[in-house]
Residue frames as qw, qx, qy, qz and C-alpha x, y, z in Angstrom:
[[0.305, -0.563, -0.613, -0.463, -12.28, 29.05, 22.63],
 [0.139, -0.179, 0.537, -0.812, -13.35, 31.43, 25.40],
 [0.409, -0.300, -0.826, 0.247, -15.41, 29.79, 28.09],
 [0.230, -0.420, 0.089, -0.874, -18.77, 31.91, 29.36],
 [0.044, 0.440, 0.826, -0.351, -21.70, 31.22, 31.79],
 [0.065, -0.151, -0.473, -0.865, -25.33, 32.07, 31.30],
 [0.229, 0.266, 0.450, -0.821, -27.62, 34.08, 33.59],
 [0.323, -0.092, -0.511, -0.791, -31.20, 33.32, 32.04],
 [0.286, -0.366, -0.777, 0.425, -33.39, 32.57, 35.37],
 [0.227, -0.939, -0.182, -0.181, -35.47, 34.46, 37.58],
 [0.630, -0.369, -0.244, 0.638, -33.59, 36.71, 39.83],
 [0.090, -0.955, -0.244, 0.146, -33.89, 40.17, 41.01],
 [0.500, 0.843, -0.116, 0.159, -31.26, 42.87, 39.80],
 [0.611, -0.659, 0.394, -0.192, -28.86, 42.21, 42.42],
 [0.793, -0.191, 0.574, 0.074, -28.25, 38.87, 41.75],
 [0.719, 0.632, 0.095, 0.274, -27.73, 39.68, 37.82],
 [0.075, 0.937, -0.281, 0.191, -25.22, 41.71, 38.99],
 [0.653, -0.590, 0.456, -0.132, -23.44, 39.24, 41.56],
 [0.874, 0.290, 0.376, 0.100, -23.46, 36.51, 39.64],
 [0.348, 0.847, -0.337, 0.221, -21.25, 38.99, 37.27],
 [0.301, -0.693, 0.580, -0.306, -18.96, 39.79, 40.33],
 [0.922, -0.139, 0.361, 0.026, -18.95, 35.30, 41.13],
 [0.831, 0.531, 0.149, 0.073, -18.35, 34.68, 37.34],
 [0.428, 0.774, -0.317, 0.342, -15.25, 36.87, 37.04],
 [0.308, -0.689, 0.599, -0.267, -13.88, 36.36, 40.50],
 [0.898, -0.074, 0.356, -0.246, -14.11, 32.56, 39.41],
 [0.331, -0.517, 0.592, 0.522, -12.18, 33.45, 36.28],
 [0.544, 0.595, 0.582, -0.106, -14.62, 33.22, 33.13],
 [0.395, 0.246, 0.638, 0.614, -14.16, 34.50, 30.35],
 [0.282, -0.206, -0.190, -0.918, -17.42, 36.03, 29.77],
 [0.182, 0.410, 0.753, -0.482, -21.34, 36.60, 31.59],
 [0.079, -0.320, -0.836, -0.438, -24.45, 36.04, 29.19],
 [0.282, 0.194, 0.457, -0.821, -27.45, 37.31, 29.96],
 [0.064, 0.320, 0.936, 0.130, -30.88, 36.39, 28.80],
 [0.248, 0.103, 0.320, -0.909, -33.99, 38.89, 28.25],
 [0.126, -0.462, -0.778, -0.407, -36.85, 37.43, 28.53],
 [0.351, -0.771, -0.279, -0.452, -39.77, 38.82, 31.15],
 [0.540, -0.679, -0.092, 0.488, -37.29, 40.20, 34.31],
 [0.067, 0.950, 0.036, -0.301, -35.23, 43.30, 34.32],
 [0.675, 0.726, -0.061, 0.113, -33.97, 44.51, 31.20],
 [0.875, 0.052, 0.104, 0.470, -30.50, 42.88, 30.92],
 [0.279, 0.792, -0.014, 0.544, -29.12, 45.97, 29.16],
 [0.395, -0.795, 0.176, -0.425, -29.41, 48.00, 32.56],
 [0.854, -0.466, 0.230, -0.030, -27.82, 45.02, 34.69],
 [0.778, 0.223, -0.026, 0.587, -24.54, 44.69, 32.26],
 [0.043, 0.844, -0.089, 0.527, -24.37, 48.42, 32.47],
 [0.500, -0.734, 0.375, -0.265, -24.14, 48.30, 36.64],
 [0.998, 0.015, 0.028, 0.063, -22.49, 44.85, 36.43],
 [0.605, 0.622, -0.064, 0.492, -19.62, 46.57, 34.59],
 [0.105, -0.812, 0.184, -0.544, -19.08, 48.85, 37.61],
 [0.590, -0.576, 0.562, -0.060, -18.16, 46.07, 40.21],
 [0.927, 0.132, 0.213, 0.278, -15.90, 43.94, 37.68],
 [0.081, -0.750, 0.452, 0.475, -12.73, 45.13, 35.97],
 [0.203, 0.253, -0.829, -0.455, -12.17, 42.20, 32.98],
 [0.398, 0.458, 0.794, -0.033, -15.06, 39.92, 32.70],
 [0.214, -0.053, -0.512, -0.830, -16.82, 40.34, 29.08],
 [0.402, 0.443, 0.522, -0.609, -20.29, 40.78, 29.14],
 [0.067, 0.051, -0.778, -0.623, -22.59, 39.78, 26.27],
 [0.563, 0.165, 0.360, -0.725, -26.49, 39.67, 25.74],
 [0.219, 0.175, -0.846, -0.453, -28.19, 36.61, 24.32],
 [0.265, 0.425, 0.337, 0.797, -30.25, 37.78, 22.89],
 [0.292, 0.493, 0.395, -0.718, -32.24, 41.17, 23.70],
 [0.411, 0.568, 0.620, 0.353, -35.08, 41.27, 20.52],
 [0.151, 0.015, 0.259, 0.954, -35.23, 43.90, 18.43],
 [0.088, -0.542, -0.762, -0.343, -38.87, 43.95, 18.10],
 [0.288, -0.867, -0.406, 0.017, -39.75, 46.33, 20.93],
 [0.201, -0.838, -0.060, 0.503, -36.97, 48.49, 20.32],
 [0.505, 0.858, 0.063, -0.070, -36.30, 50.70, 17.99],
 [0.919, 0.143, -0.031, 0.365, -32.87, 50.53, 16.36],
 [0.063, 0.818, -0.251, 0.514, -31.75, 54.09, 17.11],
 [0.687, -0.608, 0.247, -0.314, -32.84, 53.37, 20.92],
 [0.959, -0.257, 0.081, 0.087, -30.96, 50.03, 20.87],
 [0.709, 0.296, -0.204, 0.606, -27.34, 51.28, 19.49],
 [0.128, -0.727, 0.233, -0.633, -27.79, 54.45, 22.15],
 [0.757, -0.582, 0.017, -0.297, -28.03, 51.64, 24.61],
 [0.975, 0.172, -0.065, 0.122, -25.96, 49.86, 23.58],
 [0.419, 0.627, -0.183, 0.630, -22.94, 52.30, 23.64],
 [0.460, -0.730, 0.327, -0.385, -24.16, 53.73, 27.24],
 [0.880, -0.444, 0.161, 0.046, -23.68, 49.82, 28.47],
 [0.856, 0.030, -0.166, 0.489, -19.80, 49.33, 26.65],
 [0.047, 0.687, -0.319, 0.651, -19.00, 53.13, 27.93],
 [0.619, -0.603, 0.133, -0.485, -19.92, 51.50, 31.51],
 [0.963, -0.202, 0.173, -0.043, -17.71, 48.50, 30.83],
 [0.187, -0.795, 0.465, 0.343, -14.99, 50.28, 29.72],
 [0.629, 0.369, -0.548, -0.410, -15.43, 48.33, 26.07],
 [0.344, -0.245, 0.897, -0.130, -16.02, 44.69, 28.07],
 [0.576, 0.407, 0.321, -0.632, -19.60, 44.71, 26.30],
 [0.072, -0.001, -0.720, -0.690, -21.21, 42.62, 22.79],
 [0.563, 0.179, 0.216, -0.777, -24.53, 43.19, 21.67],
 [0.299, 0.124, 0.939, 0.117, -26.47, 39.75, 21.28],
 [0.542, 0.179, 0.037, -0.820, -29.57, 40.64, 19.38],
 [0.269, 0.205, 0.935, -0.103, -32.52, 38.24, 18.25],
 [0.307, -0.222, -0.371, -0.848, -35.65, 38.31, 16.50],
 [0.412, 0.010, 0.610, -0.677, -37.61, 36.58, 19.30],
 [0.251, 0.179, 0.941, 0.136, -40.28, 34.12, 18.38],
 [0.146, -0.351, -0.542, -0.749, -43.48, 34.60, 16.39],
 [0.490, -0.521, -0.698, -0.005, -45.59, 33.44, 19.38],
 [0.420, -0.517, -0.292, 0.687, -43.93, 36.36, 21.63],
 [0.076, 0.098, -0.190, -0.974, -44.04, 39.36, 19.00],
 [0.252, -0.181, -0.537, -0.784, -46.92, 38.87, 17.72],
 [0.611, -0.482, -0.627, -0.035, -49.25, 36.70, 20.61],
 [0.591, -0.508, -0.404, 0.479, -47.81, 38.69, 23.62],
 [0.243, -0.310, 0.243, 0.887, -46.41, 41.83, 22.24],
 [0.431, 0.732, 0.481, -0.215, -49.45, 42.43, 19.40],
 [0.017, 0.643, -0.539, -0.544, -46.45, 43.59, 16.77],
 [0.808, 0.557, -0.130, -0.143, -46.33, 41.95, 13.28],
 [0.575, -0.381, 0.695, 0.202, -43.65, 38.94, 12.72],
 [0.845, 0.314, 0.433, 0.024, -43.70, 39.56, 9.31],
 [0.718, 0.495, -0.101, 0.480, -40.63, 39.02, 7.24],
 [0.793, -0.595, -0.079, 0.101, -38.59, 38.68, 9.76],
 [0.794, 0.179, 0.199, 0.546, -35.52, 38.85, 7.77],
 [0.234, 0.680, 0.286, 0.633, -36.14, 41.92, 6.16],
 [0.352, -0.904, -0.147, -0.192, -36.87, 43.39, 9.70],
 [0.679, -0.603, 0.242, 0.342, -33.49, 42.42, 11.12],
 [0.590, 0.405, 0.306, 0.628, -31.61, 43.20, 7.68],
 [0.034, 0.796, 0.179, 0.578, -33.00, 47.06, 7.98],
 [0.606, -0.787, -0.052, 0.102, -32.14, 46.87, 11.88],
 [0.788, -0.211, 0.164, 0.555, -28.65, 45.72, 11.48],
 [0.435, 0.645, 0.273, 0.566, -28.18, 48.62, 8.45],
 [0.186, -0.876, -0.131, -0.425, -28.89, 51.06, 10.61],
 [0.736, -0.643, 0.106, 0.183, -26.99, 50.22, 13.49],
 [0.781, -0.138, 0.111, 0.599, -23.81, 49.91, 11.71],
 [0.504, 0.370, -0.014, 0.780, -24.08, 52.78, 10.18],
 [0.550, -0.834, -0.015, 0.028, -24.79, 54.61, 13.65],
 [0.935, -0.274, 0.115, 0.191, -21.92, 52.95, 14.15],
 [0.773, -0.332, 0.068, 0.536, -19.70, 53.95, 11.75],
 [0.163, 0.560, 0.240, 0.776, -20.82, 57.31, 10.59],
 [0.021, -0.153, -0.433, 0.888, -22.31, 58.66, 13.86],
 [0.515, 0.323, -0.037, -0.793, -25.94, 59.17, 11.47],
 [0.169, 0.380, 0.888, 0.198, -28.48, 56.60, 9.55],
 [0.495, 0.425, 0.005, -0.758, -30.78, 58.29, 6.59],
 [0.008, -0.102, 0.949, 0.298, -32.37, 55.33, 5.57],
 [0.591, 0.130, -0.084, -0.792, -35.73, 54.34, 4.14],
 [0.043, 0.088, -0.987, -0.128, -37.20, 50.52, 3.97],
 [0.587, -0.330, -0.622, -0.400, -40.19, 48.69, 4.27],
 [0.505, -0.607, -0.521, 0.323, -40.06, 48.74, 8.69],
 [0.249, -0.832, -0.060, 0.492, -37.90, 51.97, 9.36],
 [0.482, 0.619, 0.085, 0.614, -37.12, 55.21, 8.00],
 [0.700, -0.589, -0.199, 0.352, -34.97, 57.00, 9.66],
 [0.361, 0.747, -0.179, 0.529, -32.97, 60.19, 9.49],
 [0.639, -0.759, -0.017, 0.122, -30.86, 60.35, 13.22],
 [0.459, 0.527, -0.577, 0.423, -27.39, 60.81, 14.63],
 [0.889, -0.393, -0.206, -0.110, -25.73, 59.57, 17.49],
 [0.243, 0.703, -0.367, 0.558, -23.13, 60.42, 19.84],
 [0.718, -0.683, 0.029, -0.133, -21.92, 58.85, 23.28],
 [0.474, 0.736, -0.425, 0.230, -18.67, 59.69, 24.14],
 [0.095, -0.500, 0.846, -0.160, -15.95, 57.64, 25.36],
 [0.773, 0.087, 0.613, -0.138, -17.78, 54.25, 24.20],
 [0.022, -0.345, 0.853, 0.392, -16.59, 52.24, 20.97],
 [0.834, -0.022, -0.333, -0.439, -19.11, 50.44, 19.09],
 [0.667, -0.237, 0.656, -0.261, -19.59, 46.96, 20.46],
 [0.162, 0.043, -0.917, -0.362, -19.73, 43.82, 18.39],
 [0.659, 0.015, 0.309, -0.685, -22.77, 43.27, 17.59],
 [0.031, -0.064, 0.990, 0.124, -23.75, 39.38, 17.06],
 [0.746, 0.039, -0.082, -0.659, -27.38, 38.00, 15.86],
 [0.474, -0.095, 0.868, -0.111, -28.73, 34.86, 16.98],
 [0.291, 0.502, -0.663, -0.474, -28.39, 33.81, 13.32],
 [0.626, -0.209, 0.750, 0.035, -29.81, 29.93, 12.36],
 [0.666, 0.623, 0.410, 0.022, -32.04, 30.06, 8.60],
 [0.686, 0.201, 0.310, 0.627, -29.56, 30.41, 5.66],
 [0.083, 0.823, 0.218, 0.518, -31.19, 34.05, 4.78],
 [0.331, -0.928, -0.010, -0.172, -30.27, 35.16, 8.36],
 [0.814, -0.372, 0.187, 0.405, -27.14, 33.67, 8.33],
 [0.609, 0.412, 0.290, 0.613, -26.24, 35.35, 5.28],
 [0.205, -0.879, -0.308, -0.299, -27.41, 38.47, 6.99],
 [0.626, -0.752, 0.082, 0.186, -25.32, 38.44, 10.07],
 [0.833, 0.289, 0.158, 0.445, -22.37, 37.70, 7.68],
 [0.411, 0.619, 0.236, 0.626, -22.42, 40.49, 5.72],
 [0.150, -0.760, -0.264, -0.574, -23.98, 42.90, 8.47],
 [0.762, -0.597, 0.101, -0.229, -22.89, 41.81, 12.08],
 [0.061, 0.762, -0.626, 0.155, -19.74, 40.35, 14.07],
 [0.224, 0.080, -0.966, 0.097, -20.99, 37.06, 14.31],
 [0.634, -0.344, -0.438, -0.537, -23.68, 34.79, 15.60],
 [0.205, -0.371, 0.765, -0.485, -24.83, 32.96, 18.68],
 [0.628, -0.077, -0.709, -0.310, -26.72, 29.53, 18.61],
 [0.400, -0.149, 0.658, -0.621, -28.88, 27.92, 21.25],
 [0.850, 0.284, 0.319, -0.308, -30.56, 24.50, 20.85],
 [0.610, 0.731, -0.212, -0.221, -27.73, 23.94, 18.17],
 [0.890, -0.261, 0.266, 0.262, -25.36, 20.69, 18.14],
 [0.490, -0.550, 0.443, 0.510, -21.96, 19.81, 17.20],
 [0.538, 0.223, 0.706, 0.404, -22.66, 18.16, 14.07],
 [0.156, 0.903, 0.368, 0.158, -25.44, 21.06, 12.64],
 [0.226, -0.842, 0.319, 0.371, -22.30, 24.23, 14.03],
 [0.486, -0.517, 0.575, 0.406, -19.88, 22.03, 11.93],
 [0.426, 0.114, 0.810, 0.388, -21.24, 21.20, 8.94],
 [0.148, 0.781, 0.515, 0.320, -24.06, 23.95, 8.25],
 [0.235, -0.924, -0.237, 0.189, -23.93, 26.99, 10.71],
 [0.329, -0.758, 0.170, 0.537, -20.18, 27.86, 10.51],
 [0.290, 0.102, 0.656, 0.689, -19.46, 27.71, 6.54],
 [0.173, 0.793, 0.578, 0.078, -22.36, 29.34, 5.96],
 [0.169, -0.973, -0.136, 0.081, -21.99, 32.31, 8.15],
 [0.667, -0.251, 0.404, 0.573, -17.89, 32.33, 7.20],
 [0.459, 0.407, 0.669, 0.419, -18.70, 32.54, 3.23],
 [0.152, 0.849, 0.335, 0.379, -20.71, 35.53, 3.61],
 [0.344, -0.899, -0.056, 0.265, -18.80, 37.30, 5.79],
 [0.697, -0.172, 0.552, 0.425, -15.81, 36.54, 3.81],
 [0.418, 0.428, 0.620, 0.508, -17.42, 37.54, 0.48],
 [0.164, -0.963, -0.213, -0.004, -18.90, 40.77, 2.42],
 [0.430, 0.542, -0.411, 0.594, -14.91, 41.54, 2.96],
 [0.519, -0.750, 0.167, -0.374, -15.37, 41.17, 6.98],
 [0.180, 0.284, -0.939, 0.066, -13.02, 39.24, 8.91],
 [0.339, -0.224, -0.913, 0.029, -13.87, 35.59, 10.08],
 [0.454, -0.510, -0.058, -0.728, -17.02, 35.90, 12.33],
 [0.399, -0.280, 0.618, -0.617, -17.72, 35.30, 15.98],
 [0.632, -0.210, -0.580, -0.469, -19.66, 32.28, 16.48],
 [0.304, -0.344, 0.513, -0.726, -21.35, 31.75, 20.14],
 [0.564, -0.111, -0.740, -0.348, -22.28, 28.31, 20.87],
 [0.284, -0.291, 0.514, -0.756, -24.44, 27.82, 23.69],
 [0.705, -0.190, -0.633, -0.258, -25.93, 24.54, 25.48],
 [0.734, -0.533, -0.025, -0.420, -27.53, 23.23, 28.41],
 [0.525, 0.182, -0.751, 0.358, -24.55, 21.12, 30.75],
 [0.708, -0.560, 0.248, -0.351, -24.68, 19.29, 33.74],
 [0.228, 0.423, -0.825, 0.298, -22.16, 17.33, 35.68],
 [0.816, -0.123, 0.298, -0.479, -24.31, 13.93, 36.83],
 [0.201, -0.308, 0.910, 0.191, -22.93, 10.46, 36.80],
 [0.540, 0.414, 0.727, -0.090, -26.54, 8.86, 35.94],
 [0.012, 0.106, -0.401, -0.910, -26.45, 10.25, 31.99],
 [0.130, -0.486, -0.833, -0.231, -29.85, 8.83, 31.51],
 [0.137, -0.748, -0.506, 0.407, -31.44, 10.98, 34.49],
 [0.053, -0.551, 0.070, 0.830, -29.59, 14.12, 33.66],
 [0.024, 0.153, 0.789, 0.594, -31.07, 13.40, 30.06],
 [0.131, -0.636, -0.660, -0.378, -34.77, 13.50, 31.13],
 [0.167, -0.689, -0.381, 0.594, -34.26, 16.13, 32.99],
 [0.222, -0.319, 0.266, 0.882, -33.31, 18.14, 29.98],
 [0.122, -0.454, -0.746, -0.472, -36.26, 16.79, 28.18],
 [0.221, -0.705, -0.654, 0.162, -38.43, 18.43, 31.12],
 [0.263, -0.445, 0.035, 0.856, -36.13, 21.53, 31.36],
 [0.157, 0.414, -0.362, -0.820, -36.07, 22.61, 27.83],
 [0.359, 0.418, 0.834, -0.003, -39.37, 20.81, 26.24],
 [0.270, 0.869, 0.352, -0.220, -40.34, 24.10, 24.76],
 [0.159, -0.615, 0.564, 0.528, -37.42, 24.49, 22.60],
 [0.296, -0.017, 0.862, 0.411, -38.26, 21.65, 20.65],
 [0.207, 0.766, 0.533, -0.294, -41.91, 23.21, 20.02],
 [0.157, 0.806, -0.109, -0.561, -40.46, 26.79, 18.44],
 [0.666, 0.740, -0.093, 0.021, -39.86, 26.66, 14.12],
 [0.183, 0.815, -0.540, 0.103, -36.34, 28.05, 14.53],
 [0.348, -0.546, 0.760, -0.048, -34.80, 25.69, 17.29],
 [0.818, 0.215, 0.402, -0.351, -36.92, 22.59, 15.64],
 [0.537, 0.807, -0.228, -0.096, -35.10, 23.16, 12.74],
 [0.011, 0.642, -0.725, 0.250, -31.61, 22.82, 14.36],
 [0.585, -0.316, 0.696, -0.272, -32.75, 19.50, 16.10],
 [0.853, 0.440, 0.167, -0.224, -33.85, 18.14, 12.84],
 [0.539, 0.767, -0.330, 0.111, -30.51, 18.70, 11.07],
 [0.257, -0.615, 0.700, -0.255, -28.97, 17.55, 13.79],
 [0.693, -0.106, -0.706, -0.103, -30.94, 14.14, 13.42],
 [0.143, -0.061, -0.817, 0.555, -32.16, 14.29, 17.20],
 [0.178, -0.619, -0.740, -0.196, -35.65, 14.11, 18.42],
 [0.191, -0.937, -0.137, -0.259, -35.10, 17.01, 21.07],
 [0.239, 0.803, -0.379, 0.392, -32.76, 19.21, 23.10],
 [0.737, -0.572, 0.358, 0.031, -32.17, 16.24, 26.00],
 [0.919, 0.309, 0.163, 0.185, -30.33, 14.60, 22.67],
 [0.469, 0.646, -0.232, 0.556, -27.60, 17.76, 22.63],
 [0.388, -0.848, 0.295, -0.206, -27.44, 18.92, 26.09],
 [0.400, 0.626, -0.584, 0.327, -24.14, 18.45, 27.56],
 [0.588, -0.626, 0.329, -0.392, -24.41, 16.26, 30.15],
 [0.836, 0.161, -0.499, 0.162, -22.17, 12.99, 31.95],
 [0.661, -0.705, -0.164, 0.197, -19.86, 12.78, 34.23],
 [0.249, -0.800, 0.207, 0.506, -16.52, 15.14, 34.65],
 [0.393, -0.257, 0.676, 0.568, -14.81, 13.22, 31.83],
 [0.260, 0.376, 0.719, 0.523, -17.33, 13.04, 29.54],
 [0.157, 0.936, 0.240, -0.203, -19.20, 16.52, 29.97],
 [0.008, 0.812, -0.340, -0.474, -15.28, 18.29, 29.64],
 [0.307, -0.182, 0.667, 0.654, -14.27, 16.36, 26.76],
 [0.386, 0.683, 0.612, 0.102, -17.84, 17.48, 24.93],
 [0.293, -0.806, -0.007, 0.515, -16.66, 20.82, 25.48],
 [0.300, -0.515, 0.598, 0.535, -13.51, 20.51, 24.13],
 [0.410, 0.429, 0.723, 0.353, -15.56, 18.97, 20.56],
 [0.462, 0.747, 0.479, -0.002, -17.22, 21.70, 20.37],
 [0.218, -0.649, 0.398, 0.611, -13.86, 23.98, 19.69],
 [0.371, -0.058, 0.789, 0.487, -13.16, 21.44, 16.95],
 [0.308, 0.700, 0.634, -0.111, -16.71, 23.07, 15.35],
 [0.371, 0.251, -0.035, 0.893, -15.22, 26.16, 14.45],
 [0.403, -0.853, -0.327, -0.055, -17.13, 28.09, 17.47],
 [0.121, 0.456, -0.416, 0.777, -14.63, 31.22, 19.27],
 [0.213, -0.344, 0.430, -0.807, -16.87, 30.83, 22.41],
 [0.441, -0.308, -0.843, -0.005, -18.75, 28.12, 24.26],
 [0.400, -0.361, 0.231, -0.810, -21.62, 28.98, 26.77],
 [0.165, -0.115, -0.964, 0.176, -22.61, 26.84, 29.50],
 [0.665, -0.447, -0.045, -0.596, -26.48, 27.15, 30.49],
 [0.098, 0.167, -0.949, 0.249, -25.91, 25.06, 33.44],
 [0.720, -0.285, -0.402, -0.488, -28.99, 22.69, 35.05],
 [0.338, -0.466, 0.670, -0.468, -29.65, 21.03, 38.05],
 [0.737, 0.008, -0.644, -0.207, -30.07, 17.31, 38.02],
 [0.500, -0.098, -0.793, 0.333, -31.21, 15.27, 41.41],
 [0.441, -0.615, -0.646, 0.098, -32.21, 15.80, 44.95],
 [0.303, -0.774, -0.217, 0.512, -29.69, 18.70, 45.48],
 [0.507, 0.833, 0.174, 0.136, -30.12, 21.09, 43.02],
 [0.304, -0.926, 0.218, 0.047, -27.41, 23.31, 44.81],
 [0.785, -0.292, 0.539, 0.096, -24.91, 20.48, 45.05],
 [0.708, 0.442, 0.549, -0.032, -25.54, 19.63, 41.61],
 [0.533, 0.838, 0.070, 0.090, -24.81, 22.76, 40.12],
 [0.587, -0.771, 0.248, 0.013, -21.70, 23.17, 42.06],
 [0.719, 0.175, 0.650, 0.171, -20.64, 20.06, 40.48],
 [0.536, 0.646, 0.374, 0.395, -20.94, 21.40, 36.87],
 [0.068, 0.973, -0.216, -0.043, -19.46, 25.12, 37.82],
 [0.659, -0.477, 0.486, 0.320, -16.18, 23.23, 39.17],
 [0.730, 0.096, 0.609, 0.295, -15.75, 21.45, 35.72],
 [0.511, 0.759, 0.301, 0.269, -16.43, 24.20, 33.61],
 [0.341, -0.832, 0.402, 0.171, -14.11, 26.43, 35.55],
 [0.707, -0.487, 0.481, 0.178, -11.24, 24.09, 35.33],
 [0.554, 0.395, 0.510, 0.527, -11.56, 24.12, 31.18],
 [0.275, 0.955, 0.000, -0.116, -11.29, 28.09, 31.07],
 [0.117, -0.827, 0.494, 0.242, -8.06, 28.59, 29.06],
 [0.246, -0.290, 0.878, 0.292, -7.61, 24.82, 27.76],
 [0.443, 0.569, 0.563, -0.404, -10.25, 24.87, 25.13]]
């Protein structure tokens, strides 16, 4: 199981970049990114790529909603031509409350919108043209950026319909807010099956949770409840915490001390996940300290996973 980290803070473009440059001189695997409302991720793998040489780079997620699907495989290409193919495209559909409250776009039939995205992209992908007609986009384009390889592209993937989606249509999924039990028993047979039945091989799957390295488990617990309280609020992740049988995301986060954070880890291989992300957290008086603490430990489990 490769072993990432996962940039989804404030922090000016610089530091999305450094952080790269840390992550790989630390020996990761791979560097995550987040877009929510700072600068557009896309652009910051792109330059990222230019002071690294093997770190993988991976977005999770950028939504599709505010770009168009041409625009997002032309970007997509510029950022793995810049990373000399290090690059996978996370995509998302983003939340109802953000397309539609903040953005003033329609969040209806969601599915259908990321079904007609993905179409297009692949066959960008693997015709160079999309002449396609649906119910969001019609489209007649081509596309050309040379010396870049498609990327994998991966959808953060959790309702059965979108799981069946990514299958068929995408190189795998990524999960967030999503335990051991709910990956093993629902998420990765699902999204297997249809890829399988689509004739693709086995799919990516990208599990990603909140860890901290903190001897009090109790504290580091309500800190996650305070951290990520608005996870348990959104349809999609709500879902995942139900099935999981937990009340909210302090009930999955990864947190203990060395032994017990790296031997959660190491469960969630046994899930049938290819990649673990750490969102790390700060727990106590020194945040700094703290996280410090939790890089060590994940470090020390790239490669034995």
């Amino acid at each position: 199981m490769k072993l990432g980290v996962f940039f989804g803070g404030a922090g000016d473009l610089d530091n999305l970049v450094q952080t790269a440059v840390k992550a790989e001189n630390e020996g990761f695997d791979a560097m995550w990114y987040g877009q929510v409302f700072g600068p557009d991720v896309l652009t910051a793998v792109a330059l990222a790529g230019q002071k690294t040489s093997r770190i993988a780079f991976g977005t999770s997620v950028v939504p599709t909603y505010p770009r168009h699907p041409h625009v997002m495989a032309q970007q997509a290409l510029t950022v793995q031509a810049a990373t000399n193919g290090r690059f996978s495209l996370g995509l998302g559909l983003s939340h109802h409350m953000v397309v539609e409250n903040m953005w003033g776009m329609s969040y209806d039939r969601p599915a259908v919108h990321m079904r007609e995205y993905l179409t297009i992209i692949k066959s960008l992908y693997e015709t160079g043209s999309a002449s396609f007609s649906g119910e969001f986009y019609k489209v007649n384009v081509n596309l050309s950026v040379p010396g870049a390889e498609p990327p994998p592209v991966l959808v953060a993937a959790l309702a059965p319909v979108m799981l069946r989606t990514a299958g068929e249509l995408a190189d795998g999924t990524i999960t967030w807010m999503t335990g051991p039990k709910t990956l093993e028993s629902y998420l990765t047979p699902r999204i297997t099956k249809a890829a399988r039945e689509a004739g693709r091989p086995d799919p990516r799957i990208v599990a990603a949770l909140p860890v901290a390295v903190w001897d009090n488990e109790a504290e580091a617990r309500e800190k996650a409840a305070r951290s990520f309280a608005v996870y348990a609020t959104l349809p999609n992740y709500r879902r995942m915490l139900d099935r999981e049988g937990v009340s909210g995301p302090a009930d999955i986060a990864i947190v203990g001390n060395e032994e017990m954070v790296a031997e959660q880890i190491k469960a969630i291989a046994s899930t049938g996940a290819t990649d673990f992300v750490a969102a790390e957290f700060p727990v106590g008086d020194d945040p700094k300290a703290s996280l410090a603490r939790t890089r060590e430990l994940v470090k020390s489990l790239v490669g034995k996973v």
